[in-house]
C-alpha positions in Angstrom: -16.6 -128.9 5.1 -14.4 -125.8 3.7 -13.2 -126.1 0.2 -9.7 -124.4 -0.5 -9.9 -122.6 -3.6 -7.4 -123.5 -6.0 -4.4 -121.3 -7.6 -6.5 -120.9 -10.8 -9.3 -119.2 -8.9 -7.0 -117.0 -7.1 -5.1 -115.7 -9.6 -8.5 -115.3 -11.3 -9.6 -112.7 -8.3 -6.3 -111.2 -8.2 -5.9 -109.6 -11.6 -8.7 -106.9 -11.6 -6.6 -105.4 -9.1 -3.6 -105.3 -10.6 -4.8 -104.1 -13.7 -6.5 -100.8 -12.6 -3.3 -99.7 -10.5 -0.7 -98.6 -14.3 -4.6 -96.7 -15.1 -4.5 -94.0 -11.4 -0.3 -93.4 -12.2 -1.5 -91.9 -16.0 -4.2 -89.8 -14.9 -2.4 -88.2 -12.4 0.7 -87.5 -14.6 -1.9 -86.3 -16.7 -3.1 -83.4 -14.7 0.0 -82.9 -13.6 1.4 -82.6 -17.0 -1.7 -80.2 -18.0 -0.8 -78.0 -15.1 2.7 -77.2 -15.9 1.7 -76.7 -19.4 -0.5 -74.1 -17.8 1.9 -72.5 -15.8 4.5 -72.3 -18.7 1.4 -70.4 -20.5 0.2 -68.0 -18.1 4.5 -67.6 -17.9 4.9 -66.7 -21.2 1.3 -64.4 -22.0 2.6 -62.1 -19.1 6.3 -62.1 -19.5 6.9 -61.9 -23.5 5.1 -59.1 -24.2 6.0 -57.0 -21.1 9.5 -57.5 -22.2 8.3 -57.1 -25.9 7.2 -53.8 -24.5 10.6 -53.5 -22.4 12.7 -53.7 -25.5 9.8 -51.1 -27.4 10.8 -48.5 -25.0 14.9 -49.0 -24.8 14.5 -48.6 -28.5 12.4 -45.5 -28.6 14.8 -44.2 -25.7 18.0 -44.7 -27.4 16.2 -42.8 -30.6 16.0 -39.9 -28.7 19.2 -40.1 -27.0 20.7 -41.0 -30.8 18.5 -37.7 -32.2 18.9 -34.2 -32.2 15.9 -31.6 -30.6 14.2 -29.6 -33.3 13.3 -26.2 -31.8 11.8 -23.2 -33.0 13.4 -19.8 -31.9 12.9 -16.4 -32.0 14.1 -12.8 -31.0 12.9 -10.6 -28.4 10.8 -7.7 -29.3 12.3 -4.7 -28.3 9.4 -2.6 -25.7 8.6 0.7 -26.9 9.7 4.2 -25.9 6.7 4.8 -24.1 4.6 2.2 -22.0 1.2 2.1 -20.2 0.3 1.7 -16.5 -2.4 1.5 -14.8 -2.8 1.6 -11.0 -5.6 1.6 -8.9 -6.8 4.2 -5.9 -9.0 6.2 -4.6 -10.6 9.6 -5.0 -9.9 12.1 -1.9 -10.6 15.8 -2.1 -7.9 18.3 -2.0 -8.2 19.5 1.4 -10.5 18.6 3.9 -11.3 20.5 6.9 -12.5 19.1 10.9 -14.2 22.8 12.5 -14.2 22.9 16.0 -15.3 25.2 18.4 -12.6 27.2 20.8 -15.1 28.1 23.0 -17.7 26.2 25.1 -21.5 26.8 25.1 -24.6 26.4 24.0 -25.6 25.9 20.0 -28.3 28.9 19.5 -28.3 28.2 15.8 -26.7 26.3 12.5 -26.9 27.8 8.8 -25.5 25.2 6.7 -26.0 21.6 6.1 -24.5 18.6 4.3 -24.2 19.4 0.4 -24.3 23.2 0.9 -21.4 25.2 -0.6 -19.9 28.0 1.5 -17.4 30.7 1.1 -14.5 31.5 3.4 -15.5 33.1 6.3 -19.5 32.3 5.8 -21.1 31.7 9.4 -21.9 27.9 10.3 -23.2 28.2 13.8 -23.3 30.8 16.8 -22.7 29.4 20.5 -24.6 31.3 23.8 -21.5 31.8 25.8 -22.9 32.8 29.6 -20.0 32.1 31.0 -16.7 33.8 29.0 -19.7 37.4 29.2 -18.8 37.0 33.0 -15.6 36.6 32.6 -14.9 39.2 30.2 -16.9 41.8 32.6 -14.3 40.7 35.5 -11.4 41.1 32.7 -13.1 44.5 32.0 -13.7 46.0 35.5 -9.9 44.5 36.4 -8.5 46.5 33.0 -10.1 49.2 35.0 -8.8 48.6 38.4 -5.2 48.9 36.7 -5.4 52.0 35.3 -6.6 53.5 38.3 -3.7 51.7 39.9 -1.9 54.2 37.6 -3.2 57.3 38.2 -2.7 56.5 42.5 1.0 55.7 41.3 1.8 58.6 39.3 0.4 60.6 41.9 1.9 59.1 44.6 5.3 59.3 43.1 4.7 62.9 42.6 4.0 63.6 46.1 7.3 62.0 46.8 9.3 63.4 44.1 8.1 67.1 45.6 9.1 66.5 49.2 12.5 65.2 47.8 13.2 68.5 46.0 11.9 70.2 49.4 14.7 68.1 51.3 17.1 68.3 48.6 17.4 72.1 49.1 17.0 71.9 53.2 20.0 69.3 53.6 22.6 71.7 53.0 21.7 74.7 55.5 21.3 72.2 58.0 17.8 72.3 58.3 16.6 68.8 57.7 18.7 65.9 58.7 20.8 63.6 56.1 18.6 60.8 57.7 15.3 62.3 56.7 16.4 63.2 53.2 17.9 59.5 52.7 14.3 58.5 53.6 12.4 60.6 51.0 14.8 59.9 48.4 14.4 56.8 49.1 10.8 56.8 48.9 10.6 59.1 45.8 12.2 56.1 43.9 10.2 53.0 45.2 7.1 55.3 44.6 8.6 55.7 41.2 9.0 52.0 40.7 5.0 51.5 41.7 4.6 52.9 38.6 6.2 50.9 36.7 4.8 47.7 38.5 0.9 49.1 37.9 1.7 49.7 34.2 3.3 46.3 34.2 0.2 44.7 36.0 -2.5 46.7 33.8 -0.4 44.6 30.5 -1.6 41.5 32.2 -5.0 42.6 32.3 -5.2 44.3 29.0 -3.7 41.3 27.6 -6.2 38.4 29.7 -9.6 40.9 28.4 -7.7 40.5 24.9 -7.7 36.4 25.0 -11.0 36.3 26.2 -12.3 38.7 23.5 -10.9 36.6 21.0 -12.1 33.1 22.8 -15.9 35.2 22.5 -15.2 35.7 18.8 -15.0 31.5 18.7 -18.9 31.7 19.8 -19.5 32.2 15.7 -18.0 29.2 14.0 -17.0 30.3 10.4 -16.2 27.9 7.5 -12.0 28.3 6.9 -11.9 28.4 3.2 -14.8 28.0 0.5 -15.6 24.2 -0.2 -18.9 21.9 0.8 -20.3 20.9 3.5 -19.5 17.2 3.9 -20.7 16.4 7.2 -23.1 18.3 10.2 -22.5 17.3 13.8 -24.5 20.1 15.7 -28.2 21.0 16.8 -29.7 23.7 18.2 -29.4 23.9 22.1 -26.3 21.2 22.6 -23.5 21.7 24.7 -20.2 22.4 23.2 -17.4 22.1 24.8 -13.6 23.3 24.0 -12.3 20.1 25.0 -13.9 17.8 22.7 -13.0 15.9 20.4 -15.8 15.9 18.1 -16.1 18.3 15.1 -19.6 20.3 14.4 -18.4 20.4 10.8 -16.6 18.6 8.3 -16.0 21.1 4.8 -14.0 19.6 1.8 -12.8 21.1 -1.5 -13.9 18.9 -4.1 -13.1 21.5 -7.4 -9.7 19.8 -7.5 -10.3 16.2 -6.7 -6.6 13.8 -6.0 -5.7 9.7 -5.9 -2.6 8.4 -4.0 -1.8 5.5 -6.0 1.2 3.1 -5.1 3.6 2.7 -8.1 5.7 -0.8 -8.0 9.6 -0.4 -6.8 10.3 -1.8 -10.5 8.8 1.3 -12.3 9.8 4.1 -9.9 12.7 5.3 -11.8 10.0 6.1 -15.0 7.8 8.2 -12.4 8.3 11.9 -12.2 5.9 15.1 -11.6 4.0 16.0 -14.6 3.6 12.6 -16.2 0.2 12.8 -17.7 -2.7 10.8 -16.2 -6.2 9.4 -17.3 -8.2 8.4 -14.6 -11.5 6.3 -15.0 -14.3 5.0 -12.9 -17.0 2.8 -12.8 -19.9 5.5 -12.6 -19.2 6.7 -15.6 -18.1 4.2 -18.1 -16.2 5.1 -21.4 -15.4 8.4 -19.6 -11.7 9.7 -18.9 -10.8 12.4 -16.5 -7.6 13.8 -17.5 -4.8 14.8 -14.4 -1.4 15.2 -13.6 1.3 13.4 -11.6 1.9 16.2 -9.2 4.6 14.8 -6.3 5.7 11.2 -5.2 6.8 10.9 -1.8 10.4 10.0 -3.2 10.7 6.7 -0.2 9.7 3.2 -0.7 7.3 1.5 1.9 9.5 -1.2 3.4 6.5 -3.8 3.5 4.9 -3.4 0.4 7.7 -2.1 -1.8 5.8 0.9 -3.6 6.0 4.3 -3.9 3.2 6.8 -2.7 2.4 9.5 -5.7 -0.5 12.1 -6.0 -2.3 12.8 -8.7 -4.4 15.9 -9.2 -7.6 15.6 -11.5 -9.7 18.9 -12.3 -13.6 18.2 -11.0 -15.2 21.4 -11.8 -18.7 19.3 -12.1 -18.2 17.6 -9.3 -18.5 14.4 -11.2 -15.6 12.8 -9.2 -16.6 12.4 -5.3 -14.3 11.8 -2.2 -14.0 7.7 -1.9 -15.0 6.8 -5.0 -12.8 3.9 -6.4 -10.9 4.5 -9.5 -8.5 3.7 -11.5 -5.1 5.9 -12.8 -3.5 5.1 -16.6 -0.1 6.8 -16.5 1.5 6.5 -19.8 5.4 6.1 -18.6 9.0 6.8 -20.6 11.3 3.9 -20.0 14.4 5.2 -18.8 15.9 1.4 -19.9 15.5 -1.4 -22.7 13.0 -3.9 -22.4 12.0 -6.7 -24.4 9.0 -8.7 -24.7 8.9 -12.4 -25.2 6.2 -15.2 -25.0 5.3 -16.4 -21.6 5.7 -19.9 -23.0 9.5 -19.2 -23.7 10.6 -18.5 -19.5 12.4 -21.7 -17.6 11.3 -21.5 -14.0 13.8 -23.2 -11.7 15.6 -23.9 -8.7 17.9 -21.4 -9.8 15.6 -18.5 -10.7 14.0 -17.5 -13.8 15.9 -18.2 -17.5 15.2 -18.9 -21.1 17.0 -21.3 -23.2 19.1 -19.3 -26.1 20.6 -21.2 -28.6 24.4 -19.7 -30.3 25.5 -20.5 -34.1 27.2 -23.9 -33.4 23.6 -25.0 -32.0 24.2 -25.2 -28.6 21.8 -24.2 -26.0 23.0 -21.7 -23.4 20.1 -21.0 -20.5 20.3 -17.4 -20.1 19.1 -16.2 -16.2 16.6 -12.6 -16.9 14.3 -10.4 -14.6 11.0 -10.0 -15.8 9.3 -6.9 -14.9 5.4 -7.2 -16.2 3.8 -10.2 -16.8 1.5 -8.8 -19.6 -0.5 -12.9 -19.9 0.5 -14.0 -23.4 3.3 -11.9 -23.1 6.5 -10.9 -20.7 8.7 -7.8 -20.7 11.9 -8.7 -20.1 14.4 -5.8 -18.2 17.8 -7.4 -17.6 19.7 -10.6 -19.1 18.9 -9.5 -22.8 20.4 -7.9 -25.3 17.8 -8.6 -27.9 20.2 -9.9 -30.8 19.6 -14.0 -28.8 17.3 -16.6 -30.3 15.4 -17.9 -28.0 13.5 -21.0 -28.1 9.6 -20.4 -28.1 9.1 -23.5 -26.1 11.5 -25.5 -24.4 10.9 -28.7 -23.1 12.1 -30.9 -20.5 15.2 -31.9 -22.3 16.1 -28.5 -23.5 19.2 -27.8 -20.8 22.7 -25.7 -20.8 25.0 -27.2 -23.1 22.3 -29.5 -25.4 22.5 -29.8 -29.0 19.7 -28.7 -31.1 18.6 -27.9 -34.3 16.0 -25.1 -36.1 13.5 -26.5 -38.7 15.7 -24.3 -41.1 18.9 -26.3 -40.7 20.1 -29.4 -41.2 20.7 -31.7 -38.1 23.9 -31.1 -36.2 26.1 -34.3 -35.6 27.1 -35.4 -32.3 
């Protein structure tokens, strides 16, 4: 039998239920509540102080807008009369000299060697030369032939000239006729002519016997002024032939020794013959060779900009050799002013190369120079100065044409 359960029971079993439902809404406004707060935290920890920080820097940038730059300044140095510059180069003896031989052979000997002085005219080498002897004996023997081409000329002519004068006085009796003596007058003056023509031809031969002579004086190959042997290209029994190329000797002059050194385009005007020199090297340390600026080649290269000058250094020792590396200290008069100022002070730009100047109502005025020696610490300044400007040691990035600034010896200037 089922048994109804009664309202009692019901509402009995019903009000659990209904009494844990108010219980879920709370907790989940709860958690909701605890994450906004949250949110409005993490909010404020990243934003306040970024805009604390904001506010720090509008401040600090509106101080420095408000304040006046404190510079220090100073006056170019005037360069002295006299400056120093050193170059390098090389050492290259005073004349050098390739010997050839003019005549072709055979080496039969060689008296000097690499290091060996010799004087002008000392013998290096003699060449066997079989073949300019046999053509000097044909020179000879045709020298010969000519003058006895001569001497059957001259007589021949004489011949003629005689049986001329024999016709000459026949003609007029009748004797001989006209044509005849036309015929030996003619042939007293073309016999008279061969003369002429054999002496002419004996000059041709005198004169070939004369070349070769001096071709066989070649065969001893003689040093062309006194200096040192530098270089041997020879040995007994080689061929040598007129038409090469290669030398058997190479003699230098090394008593005088001379640099080319290349002097900037800037400095050119201060260069001159007879500028005082000191060159140095590495060989011998703490020693200066003294020379002199003898000639500049007065012309510019157009790539690298710089003049060529010589400079001649005394080397009676022989301390100084050909292709050693040295370096020149020319001790130059300006020919303009200069001024030096501290690297630190230039303004690099856009517009070229400045420095910041500052006039008596405190105003800065960038000044656009041309610096001609960057000495490190130091530059020298050659155009855009006249040295009475104060310039500011060290400008920084606000320092601009037309800013307001003050010295640490004046009182702030107001805007």
């Amino acid at each position: 039998m089922t048994q109804s359960l009664s309202p009692a029971r019901d509402l009995e079993l019903d009000a659990p239920a209904k009494s844990r439902s108010p219980s879920r809404h709370f907790r989940r406004w709860r958690i909701g509540a605890l994450g906004a707060a949250l949110l409005i935290a993490l909010f404020l920890i990243g934003y306040l102080p970024r805009q604390a920080r904001r506010g720090a820097l509008l401040q600090e940038a509106a101080a420095l807008e408000a304040s006046v730059p404190r510079v220090t300044t100073i006056t170019p140095t005037p360069a002295g009369a006299a400056r120093e510059l050193l170059l390098p180069g090389s050492v290259e003896p005073l004349e050098t000299a390739r010997v050839h031989s003019r005549a072709s052979g055979f080496v039969r000997s060689w008296s000097a060697d690499i290091g060996d002085q010799v004087e002008a005219g000392q013998v290096l080498a003699t060449l066997d030369t079989p073949e300019l002897l046999r053509e000097l004996d044909q020179a000879r023997a045709a020298l010969a032939q000519a003058d006895a081409s001569i001497l059957q000329a001259k007589a021949t002519s004489e011949h003629s000239a005689s049986s001329l004068r024999r016709y000459r006085a026949l003609a007029p009796e009748g004797l001989v006729s006209l044509q005849d003596f036309a015929e030996h007058k003619a042939r007293a003056a073309v016999d008279a002519a061969n003369i002429q023509v054999t002496r002419a031809e004996r000059g041709v031969r005198s004169a070939e016997l004369a070349r070769l002579e001096e071709l066989e004086r070649f065969a001893t190959i003689v040093a062309p002024f006194a200096g040192t042997v530098s270089a041997r290209h020879v040995e007994r029994g080689a061929l040598v032939t007129s038409a090469s190329s290669d030398p058997l000797f190479e003699i230098v002059v090394v008593d005088t020794v001379r640099m080319f050194v290349q002097v900037p385009q800037s400095l050119v005007a201060d260069v001159r013959p007879g500028v005082a020199v000191s060159v140095s090297v590495n060989e011998y340390p703490g020693t200066a060779f003294s020379g002199t600026l003898t000639r500049t080649s007065r012309a510019l290269d157009p790539t690298s900009r710089t003049m060529r000058t010589e400079v001649r250094v005394p080397n009676p020792d022989g301390r100084l050799l050909p292709g050693m590396y040295a370096n020149a200290r020319l001790q130059l008069e300006r020919s303009r002013r200069s001024f030096l100022l501290p690297a630190t002070a230039l303004i690099v730009g856009a517009e070229g190369t400045g420095v910041a100047s500052v006039g008596a109502d405190g105003v800065v005025r960038v000044l656009r120079v041309q610096v001609e020696r960057d000495l490190g610490a130091e530059v020298e300044i050659a155009e855009g100065l006249s040295g009475a400007e104060h310039i500011i040691r060290t400008p920084g990035p606000q320092i601009r044409d037309g800013v307001r600034v003050q010295t640490p010896d004046e009182a702030p200037h107001e805007r």
